[in-house]
DOKEMI-370235 format. One line per 10 residues: number of its first residue (from 1); their letters; for each residue x, y, z of C-alpha. Coordinates in Angstrom, 1 decimal. Example, Ala and Ser with C-alpha at 12.3 -4.5 7.8 and 13.67 -1.06 7.14 Angstrom:
2
1	AS	12.3:-4.5:7.8 ~ 13.7:-1.1:7.1
This chain:
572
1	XXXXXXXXXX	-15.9:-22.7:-5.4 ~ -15.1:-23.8:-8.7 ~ -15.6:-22.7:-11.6 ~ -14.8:-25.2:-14.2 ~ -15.7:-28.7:-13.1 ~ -14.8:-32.0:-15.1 ~ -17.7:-34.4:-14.8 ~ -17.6:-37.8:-16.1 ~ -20.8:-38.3:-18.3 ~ -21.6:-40.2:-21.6
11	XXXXXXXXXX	-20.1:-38.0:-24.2 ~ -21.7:-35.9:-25.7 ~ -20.6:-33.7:-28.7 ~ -22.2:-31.2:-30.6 ~ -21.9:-31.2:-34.2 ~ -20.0:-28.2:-35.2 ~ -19.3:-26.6:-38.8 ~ -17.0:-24.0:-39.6 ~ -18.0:-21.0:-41.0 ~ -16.9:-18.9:-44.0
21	XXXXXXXXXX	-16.0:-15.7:-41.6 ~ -14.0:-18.4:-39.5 ~ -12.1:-19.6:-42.4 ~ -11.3:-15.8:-43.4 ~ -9.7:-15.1:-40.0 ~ -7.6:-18.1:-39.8 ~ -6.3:-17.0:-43.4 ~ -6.6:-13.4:-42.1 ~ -4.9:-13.7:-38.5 ~ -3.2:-10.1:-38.9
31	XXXXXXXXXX	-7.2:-8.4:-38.8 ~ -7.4:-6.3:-35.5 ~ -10.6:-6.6:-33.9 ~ -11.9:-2.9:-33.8 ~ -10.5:-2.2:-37.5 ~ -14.0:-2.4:-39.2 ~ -16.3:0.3:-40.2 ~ -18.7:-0.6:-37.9 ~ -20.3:0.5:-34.6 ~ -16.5:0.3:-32.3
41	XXXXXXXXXX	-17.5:2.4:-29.1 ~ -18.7:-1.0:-27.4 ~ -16.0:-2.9:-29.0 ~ -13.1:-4.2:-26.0 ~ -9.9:-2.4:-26.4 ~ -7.5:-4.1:-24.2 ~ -5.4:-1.2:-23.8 ~ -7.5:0.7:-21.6 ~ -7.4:-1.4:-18.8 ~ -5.9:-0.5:-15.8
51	XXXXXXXXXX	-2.8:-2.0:-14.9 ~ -2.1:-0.6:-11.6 ~ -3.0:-3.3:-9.4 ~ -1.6:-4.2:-6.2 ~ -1.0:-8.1:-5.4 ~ -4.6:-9.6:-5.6 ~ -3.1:-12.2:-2.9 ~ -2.8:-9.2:-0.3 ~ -5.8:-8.0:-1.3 ~ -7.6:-11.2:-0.5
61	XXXXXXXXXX	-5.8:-12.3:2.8 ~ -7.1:-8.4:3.6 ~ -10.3:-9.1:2.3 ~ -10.9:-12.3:4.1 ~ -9.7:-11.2:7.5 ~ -12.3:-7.6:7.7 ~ -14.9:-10.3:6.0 ~ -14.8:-12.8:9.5 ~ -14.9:-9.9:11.4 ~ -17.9:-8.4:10.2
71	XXXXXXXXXX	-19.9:-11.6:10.3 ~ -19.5:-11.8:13.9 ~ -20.9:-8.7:14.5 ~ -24.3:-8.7:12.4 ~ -24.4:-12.5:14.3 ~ -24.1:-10.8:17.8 ~ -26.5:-7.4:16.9 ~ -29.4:-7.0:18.9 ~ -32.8:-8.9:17.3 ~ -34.2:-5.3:18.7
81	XXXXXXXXXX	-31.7:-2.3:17.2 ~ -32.0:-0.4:14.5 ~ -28.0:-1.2:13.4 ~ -28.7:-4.9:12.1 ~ -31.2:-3.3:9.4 ~ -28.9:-0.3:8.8 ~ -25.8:-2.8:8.4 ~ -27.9:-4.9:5.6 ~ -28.7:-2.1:3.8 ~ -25.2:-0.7:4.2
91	XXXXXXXXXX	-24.1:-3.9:2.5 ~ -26.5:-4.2:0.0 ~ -25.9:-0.9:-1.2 ~ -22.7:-1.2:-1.2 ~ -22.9:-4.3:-3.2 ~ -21.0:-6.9:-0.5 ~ -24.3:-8.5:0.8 ~ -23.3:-11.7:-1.2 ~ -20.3:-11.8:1.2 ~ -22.9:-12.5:4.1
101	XXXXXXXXXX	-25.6:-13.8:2.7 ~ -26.0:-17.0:5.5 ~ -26.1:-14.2:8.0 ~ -28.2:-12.2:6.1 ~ -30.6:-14.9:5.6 ~ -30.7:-15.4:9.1 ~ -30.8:-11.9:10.6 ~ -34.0:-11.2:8.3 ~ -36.0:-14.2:9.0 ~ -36.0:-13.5:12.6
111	XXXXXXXXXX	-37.2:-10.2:12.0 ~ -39.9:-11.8:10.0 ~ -41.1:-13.9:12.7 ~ -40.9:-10.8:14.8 ~ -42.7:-8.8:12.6 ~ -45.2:-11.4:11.5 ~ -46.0:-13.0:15.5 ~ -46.6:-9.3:16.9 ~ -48.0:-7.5:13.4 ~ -45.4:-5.0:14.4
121	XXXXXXXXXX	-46.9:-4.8:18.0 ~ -47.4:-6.6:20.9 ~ -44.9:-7.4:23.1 ~ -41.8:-7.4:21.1 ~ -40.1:-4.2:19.9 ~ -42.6:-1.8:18.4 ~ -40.6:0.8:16.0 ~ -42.5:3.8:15.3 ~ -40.1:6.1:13.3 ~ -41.3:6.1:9.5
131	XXXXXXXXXX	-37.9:5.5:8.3 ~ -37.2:2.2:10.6 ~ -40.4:0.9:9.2 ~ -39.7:1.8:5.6 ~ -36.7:0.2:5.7 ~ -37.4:-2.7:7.5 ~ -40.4:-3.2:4.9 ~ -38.2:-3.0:1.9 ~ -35.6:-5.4:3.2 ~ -37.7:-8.5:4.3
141	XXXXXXXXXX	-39.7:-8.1:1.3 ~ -36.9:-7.7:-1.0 ~ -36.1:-10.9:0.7 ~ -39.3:-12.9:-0.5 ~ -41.2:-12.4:3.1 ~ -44.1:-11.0:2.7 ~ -45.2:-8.0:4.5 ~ -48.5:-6.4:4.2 ~ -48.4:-2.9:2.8 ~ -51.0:-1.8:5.9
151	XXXXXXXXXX	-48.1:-1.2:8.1 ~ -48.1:2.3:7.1 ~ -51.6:2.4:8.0 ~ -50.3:4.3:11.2 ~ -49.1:7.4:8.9 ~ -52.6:7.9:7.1 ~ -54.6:10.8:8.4 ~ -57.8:10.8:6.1 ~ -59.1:9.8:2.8 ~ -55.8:7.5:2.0
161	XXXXXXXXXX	-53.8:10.5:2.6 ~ -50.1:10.5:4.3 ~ -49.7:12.9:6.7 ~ -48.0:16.2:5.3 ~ -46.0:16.4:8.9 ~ -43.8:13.8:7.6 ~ -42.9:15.8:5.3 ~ -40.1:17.1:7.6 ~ -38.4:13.7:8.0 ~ -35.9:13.4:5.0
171	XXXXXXXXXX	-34.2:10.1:5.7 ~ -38.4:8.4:6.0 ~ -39.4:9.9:3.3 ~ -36.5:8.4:1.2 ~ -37.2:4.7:2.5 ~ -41.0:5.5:2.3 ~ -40.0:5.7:-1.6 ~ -37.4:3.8:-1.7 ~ -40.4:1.3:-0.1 ~ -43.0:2.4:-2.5
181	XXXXXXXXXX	-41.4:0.1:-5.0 ~ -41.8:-3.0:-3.8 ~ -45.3:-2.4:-4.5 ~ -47.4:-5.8:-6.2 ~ -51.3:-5.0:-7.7 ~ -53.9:-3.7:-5.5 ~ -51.7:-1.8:-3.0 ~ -53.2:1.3:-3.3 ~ -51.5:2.9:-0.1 ~ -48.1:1.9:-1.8
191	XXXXXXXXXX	-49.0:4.1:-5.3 ~ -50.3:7.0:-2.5 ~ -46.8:6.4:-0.8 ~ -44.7:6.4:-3.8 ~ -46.0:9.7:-5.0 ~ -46.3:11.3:-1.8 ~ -42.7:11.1:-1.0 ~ -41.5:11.8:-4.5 ~ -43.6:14.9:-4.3 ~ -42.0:15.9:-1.2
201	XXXXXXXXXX	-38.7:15.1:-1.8 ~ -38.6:16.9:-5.2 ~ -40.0:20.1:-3.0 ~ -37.6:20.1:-0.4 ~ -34.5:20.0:-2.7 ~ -34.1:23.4:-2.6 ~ -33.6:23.5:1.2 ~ -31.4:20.6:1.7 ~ -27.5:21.0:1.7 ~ -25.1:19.3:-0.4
211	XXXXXXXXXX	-25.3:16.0:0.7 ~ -28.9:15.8:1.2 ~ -29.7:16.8:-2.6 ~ -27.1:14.3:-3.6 ~ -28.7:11.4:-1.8 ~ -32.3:12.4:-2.4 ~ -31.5:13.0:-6.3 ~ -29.7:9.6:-6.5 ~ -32.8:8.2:-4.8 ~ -35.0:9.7:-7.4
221	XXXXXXXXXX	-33.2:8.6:-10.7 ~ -32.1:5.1:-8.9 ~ -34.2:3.3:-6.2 ~ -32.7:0.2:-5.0 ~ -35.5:-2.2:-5.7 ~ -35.2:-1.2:-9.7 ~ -31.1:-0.4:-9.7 ~ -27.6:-2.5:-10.3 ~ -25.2:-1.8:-6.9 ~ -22.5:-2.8:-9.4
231	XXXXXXXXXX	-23.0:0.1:-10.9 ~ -24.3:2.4:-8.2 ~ -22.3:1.1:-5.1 ~ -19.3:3.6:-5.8 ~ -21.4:6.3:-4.9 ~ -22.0:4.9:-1.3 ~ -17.9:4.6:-0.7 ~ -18.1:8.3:0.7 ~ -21.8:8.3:1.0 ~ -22.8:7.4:4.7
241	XXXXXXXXXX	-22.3:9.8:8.0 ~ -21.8:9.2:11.3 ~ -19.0:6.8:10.4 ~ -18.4:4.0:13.1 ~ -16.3:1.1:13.2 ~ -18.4:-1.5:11.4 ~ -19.1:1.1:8.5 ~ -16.0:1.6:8.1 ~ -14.8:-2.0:7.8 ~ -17.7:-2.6:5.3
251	XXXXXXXXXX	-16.8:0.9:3.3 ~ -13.1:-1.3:3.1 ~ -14.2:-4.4:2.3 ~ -16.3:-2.9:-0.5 ~ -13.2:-1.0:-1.9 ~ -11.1:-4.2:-2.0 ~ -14.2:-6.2:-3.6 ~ -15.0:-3.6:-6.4 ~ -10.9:-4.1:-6.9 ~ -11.3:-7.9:-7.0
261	XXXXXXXXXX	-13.8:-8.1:-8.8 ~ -12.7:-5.9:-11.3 ~ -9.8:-8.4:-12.3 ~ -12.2:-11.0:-12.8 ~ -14.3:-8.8:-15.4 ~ -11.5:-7.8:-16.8 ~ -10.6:-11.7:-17.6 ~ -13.8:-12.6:-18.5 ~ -13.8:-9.7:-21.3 ~ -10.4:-10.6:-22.4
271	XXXXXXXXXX	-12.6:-14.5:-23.2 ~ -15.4:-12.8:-25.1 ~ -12.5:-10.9:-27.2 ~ -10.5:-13.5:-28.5 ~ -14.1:-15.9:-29.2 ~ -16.0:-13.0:-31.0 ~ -12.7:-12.3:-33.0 ~ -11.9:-15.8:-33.6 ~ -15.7:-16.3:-34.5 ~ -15.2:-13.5:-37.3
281	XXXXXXXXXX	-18.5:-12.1:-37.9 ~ -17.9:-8.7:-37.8 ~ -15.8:-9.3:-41.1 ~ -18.6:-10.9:-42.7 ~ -21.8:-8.9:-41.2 ~ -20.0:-5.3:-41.9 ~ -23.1:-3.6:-41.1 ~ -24.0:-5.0:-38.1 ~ -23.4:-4.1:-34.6 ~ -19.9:-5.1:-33.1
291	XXXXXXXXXX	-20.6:-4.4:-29.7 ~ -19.1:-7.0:-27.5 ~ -18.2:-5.2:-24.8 ~ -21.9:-4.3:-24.6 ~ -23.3:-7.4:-24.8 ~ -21.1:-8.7:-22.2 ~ -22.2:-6.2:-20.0 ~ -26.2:-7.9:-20.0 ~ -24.2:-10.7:-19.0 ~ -22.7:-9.2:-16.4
301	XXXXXXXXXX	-25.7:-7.6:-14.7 ~ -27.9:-10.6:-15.2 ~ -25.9:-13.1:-13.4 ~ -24.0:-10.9:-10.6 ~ -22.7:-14.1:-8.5 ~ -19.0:-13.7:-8.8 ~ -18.7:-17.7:-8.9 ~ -20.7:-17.6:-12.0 ~ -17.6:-16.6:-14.3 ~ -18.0:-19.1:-17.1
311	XXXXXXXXXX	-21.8:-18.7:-17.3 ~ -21.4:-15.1:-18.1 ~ -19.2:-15.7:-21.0 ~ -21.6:-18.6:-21.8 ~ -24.7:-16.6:-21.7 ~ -22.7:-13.7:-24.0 ~ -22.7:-15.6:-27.0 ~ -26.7:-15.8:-27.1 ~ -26.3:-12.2:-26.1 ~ -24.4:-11.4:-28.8
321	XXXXXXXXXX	-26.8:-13.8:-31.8 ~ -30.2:-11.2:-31.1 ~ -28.4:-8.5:-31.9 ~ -27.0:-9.5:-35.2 ~ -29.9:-11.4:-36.2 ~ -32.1:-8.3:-35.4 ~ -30.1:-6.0:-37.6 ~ -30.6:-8.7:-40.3 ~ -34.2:-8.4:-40.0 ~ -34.1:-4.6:-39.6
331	XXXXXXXXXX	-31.7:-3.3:-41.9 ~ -30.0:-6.1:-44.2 ~ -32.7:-8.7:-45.4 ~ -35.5:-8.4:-47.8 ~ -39.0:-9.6:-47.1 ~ -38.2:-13.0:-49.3 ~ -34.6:-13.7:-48.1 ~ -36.1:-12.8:-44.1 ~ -39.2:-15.6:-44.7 ~ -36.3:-18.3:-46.3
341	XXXXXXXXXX	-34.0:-17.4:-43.1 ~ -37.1:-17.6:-40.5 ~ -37.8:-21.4:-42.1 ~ -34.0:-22.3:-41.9 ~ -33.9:-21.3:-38.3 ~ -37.1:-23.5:-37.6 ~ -35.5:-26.7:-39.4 ~ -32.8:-26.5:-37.6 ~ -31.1:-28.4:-40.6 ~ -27.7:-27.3:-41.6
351	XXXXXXXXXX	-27.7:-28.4:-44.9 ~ -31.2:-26.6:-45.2 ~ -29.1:-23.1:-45.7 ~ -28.7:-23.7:-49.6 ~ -31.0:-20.7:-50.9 ~ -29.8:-18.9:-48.2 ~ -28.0:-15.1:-49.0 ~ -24.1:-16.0:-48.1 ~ -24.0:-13.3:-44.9 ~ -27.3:-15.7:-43.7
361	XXXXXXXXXX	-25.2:-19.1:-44.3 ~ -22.5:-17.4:-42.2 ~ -24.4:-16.2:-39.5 ~ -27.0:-19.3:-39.5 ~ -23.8:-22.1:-39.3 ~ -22.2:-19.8:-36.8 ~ -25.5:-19.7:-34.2 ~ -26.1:-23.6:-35.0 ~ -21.8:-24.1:-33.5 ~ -22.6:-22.2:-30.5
371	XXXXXXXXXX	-26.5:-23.1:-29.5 ~ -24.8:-26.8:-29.6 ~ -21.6:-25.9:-28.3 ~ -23.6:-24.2:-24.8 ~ -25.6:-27.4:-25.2 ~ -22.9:-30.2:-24.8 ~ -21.6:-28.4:-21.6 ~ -25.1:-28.1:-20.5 ~ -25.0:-31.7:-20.5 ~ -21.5:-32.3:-19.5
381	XXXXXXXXXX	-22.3:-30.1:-16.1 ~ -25.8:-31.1:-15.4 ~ -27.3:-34.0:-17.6 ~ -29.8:-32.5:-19.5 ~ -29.9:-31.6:-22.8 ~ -30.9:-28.4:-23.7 ~ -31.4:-28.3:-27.3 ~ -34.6:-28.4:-28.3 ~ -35.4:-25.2:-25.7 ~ -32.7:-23.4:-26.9
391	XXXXXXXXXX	-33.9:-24.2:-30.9 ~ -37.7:-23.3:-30.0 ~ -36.1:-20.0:-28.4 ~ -34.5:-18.9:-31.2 ~ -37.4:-20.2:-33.8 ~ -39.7:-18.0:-31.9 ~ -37.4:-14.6:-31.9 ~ -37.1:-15.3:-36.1 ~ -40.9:-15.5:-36.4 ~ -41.3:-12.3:-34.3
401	XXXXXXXXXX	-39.3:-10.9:-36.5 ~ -40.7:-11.8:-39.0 ~ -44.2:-11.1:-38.1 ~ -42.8:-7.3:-37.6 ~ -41.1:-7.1:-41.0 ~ -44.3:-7.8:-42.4 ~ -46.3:-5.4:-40.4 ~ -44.1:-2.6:-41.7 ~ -43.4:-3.7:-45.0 ~ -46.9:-4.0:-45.1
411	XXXXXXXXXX	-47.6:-0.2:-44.0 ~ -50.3:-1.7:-41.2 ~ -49.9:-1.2:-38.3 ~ -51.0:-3.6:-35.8 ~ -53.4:-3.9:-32.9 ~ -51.7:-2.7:-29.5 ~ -52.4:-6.3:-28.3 ~ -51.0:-7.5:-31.0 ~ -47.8:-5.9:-31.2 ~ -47.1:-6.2:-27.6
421	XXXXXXXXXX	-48.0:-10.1:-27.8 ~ -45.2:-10.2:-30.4 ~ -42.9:-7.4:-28.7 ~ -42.3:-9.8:-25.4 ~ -40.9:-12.4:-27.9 ~ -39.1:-10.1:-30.4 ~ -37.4:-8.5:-26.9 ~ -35.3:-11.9:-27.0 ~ -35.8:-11.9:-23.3 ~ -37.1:-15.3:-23.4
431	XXXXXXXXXX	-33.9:-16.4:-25.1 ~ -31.7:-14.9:-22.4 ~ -33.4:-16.0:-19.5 ~ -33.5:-20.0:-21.1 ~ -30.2:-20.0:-21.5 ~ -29.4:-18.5:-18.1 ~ -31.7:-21.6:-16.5 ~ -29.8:-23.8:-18.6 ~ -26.4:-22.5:-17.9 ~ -27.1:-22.5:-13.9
441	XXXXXXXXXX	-28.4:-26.0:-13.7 ~ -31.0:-24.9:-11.0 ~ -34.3:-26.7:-11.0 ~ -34.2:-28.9:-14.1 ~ -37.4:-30.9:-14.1 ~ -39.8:-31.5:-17.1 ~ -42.3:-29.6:-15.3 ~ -40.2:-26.2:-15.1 ~ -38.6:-27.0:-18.4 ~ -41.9:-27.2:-20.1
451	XXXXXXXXXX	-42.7:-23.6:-17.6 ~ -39.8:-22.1:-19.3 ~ -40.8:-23.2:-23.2 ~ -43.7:-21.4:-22.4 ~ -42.8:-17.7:-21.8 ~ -44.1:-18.0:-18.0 ~ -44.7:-14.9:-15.8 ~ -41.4:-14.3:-14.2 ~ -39.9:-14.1:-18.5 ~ -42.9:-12.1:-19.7
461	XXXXXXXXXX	-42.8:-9.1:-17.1 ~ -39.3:-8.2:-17.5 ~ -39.4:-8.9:-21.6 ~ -42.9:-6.1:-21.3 ~ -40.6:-3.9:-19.4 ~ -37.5:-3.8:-22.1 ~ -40.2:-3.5:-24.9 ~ -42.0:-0.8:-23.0 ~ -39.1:1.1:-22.4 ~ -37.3:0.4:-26.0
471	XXXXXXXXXX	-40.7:1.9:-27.0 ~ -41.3:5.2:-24.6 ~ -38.0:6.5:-26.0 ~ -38.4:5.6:-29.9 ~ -35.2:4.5:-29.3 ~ -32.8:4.7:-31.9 ~ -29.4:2.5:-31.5 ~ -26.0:3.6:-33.3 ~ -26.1:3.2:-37.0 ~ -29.1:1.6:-37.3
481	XXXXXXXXXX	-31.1:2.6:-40.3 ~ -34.1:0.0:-40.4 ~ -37.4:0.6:-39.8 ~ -39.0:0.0:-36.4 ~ -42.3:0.0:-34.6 ~ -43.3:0.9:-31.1 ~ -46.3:0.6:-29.0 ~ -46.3:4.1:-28.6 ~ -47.5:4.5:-32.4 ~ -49.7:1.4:-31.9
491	XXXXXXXXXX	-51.9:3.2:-29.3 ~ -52.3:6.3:-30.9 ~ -53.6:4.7:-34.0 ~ -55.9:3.4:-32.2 ~ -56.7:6.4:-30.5 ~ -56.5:9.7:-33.0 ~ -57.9:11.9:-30.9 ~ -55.3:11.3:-28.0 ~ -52.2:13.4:-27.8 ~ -48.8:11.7:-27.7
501	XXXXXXXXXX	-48.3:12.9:-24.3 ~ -51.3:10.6:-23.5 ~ -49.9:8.0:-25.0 ~ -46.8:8.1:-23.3 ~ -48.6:8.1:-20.0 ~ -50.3:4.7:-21.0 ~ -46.9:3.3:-21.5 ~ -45.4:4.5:-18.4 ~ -48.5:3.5:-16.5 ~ -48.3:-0.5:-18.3
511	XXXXXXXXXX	-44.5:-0.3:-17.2 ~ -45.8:0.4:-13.2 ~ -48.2:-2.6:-13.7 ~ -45.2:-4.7:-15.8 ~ -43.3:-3.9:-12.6 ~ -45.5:-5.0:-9.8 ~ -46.0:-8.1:-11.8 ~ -42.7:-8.8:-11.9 ~ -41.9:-8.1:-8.4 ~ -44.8:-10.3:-7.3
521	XXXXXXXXXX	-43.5:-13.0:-9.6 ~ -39.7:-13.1:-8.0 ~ -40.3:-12.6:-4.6 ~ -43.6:-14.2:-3.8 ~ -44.9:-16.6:-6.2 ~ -42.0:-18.0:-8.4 ~ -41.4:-22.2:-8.4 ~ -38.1:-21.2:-10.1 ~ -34.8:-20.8:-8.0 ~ -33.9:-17.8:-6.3
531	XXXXXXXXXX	-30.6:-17.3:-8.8 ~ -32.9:-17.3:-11.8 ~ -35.1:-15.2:-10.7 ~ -33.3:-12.9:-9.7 ~ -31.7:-13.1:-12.9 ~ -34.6:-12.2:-14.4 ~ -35.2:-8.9:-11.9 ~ -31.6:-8.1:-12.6 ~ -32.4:-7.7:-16.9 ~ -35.3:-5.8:-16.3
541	XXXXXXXXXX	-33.2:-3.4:-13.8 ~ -30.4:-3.0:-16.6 ~ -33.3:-1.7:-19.4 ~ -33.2:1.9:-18.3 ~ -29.2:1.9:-18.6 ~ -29.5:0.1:-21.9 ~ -31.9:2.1:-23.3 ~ -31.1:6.0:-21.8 ~ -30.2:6.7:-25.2 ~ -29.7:10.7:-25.8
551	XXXXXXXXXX	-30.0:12.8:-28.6 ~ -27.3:11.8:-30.1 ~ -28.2:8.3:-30.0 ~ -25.3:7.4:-28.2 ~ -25.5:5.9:-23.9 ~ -23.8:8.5:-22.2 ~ -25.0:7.0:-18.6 ~ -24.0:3.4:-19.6 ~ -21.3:4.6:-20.9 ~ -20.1:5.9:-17.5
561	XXXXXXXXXX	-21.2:3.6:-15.6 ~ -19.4:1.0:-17.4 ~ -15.8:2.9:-17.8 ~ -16.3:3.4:-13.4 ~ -17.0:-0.3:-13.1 ~ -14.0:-1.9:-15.9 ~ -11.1:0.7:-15.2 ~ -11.5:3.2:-12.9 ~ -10.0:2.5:-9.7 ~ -11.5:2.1:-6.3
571	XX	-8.5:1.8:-3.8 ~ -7.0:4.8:-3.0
């Protein structure tokens, strides 16, 4: 597929005005790009990449040839065996699915109409082991069929209770909780399943060997449902026993697509580097965060379609505008200069920036070039013009903002409906996910546009969860002295007598709910397409990466995960 297409449209050219910090680099074109005394550990440092590459034109002849083969078999498996799940899980963890997904499709909506004609029973094939069920469970509903939760019916003994026999079976008790979170409201047995196995697998750690407590501890900190493969599929390259010939042609074709794939990163990066430093900001906005490489990185996990190369250093620059526009509410602008700012924004009137502080002009006329920029080739690609979404979007994130700036400049603290109400906009969730609809082209109708304007469902569960989460760990990000608020605080004023600990467990027990919402949104109810919304499942499975911050205040698990993904290598 292509990635940039020339389409012959009316023209359609956004009005674009250079900025102060872009004038300063062109007259300042000897300024390296991590040389300021900002935040630099997310900054992109060419030098580190990895240049030991072997020709990516053998690797994809390679590539291509184990690819055909291992179509044909999961084509030819048995409607009835247990390998055609264990092969689509094998893939999916291993973060190659997208290679098969025509098969994939197929495979799992014929075991839907198995499943769904015989309720399991009958006369087709009636599995009975906890794990085949499990899995088979996760992966069709993973897939948007629905499958009730009463299937485990079978392993309930009395009072809602699972039978403490299956305790014994490691490999169910990891799908029954790997399972578990594919859970919507009301499934009570799936909250009874979830903690049953997590109990039991937690207990039996000590008597497992070496691989066993490796899997079930990965399991624990990562289950599927709410986990990145990108990130996590390296860990499966050695990870599966019993090897066999299909395994071992996927285990292959994963190492030479983790090596593909991270050439295309790699390029993608080197695109975000030479527009942020040719943008200049982090001249201009010293105190700011000039994290690029992080930013790219939501990107990257939001849209994980390898064909979607120039939409994830599209959707970057958005990425890129919360972040400095948050650390000018939270730690450069006073209340006045914050309200004049919040009304420029809402104009949307360039020549409106007059009373404006000079590091607001700059950053003002540089998000007005690229909302209009991402516009036109909106238009260019798909005929629509986005800009009066992408305007309201960014209106809405100011006047959060703002709305928080006053609360704490106010010394009140808010109602914990309230803040919350504001938290889901002040995430800027709303403003990635807009501009990821926008940038794929999927769905444009007046009906879903005007869905979208509106902070539906499928934006406000995963922009609850990043706020939630933000808020269980008070985190706070690198050199970043402003004041902030959390829920957390919220709930305990309105609850003195209750213990922080309680608190905590509200906010932990809101992100369950957040997540069945959002699960229930994506796979079973959503009018949007299946690329945005899974879009949307992917930002709210990044949170926990982008918010594990440690004492320090610094992302010691992103920070691995990322270095593994951009420049470690994978072929032997």
């Amino acid at each position: 597929m292509e990635l940039h297409l020339k389409w012959c449209f009316p023209s359609f050219k956004p009005q674009i005005v250079a900025t102060k910090a872009q004038l300063s680099q062109r007259l300042n074109p000897a300024v390296k790009f991590d040389s300021f005394p900002t935040t630099n550990k997310w900054n992109i440092v060419q030098e580190n990449q990895s240049t030991a590459w072997i020709s990516s034109d053998d690797l994809s002849i390679n590539h291509a040839d184990k690819l055909k083969k291992l179509k044909h078999v999961l084509r030819n498996v048995s409607e009835n065996s247990l390998q055609g799940i264990c092969m689509v899980d094998a893939m999916q963890r291993l973060n190659i699915d997208y290679h098969f997904q025509e098969e994939v499709d197929a495979f799992l909506r014929r075991q839907y109409m198995i499943s769904s004609t015989s309720t399991w029973g009958g006369y087709h094939y009636v599995p009975q082991d906890l794990h085949e069920i499990a899995l088979r469970f996760r992966l069709l509903r993973q897939q948007g069929h629905y499958v009730p939760a009463e299937v485990f019916d079978r392993f309930i003994v009395k009072e809602g209770k699972f039978n403490q026999e299956l305790g014994g079976d490691i490999k169910g008790m990891i799908e029954l909780y790997e399972a578990s979170h594919l859970s919507i409201t009301g499934e009570h047995i799936l909250d009874e399943a979830g903690q049953f196995s997590e109990q039991i697998l937690k207990d039996r750690l000590i008597f497992l060997d070496n691989h066993e407590t490796k899997l079930v501890k990965r399991t624990l900190e990562y289950p599927f449902h709410k986990s990145l493969p990108m990130f996590t599929s390296r860990d499966f390259f050695g990870d599966f026993h019993g090897m066999n010939g299909w395994l071992r042609s996927l285990k292959e074709v994963a190492k030479l697509d983790f090596s593909l794939l991270q050439c295309l990163h790699q390029q993608e990066i080197k695109q975000i580097s030479k527009w942020w430093t040719e943008l200049g900001l982090a001249n201009e906005l010293k105190y700011a965060r000039n994290q690029p490489l992080k930013w790219y990185i939501w990107s990257l996990a939001c849209l994980t379609d390898p064909t979607l190369s120039e939409e994830r250093v599209e959707l970057t620059k958005p990425i890129s505008f919360i972040y400095l526009i948050d650390d000018i509410f939270d730690v450069y602008g006073t209340l006045d200069e914050l309200t004049l700012f919040t009304e420029v924004v809402s104009r949307w009137d360039i020549t409106a920036t007059d009373k404006l502080p000079d590091y607001m002009k700059i950053c003002f006329k540089a998000l007005y070039n690229v909302t209009n920029e991402i516009s036109s080739k909106v238009y260019q690609k798909n005929r629509w013009d986005p800009t009066d979404s992408l305007r309201k979007t960014w209106e809405n994130l100011c006047k959060a903002f703002l709305v928080e700036a006053e609360w704490f400049a106010s010394g009140n603290f808010p109602s914990t409906e309230e803040y919350l109400k504001n938290g889901i906009v002040s995430s800027g969730v709303h403003i990635v996910l807009v501009h990821i609809f926008f940038l794929l082209g999927q769905g444009l109708t007046d009906e879903n546009v005007q869905i979208i304007d509106g902070i539906p469902g499928v934006i406000s569960s995963s922009a609850t969860i990043l706020r939630l989460w933000d808020d269980l760990g008070n985190a706070e990000d690198d050199n970043q002295e402003g004041n902030d608020g959390s829920y957390v605080n919220c709930f305990m004023m309105e609850h003195q007598d209750l213990s922080l600990k309680r608190a905590r467990e509200q906010v932990v027990s809101m992100l369950c709910d957040a997540w069945k919402s959002l699960t229930q949104e994506c796979l079973f109810e959503s009018t949007f397409p299946g690329a945005f919304t899974k879009a949307s499942l992917n930002l709210a499975r990044m949170v926990p990466l982008m918010y594990g911050y440690d004492d320090k205040h610094s992302l010691p698990k992103l920070e691995e995960q990322v270095k593994s993904l951009l420049y470690d290598d994978a072929l032997p």
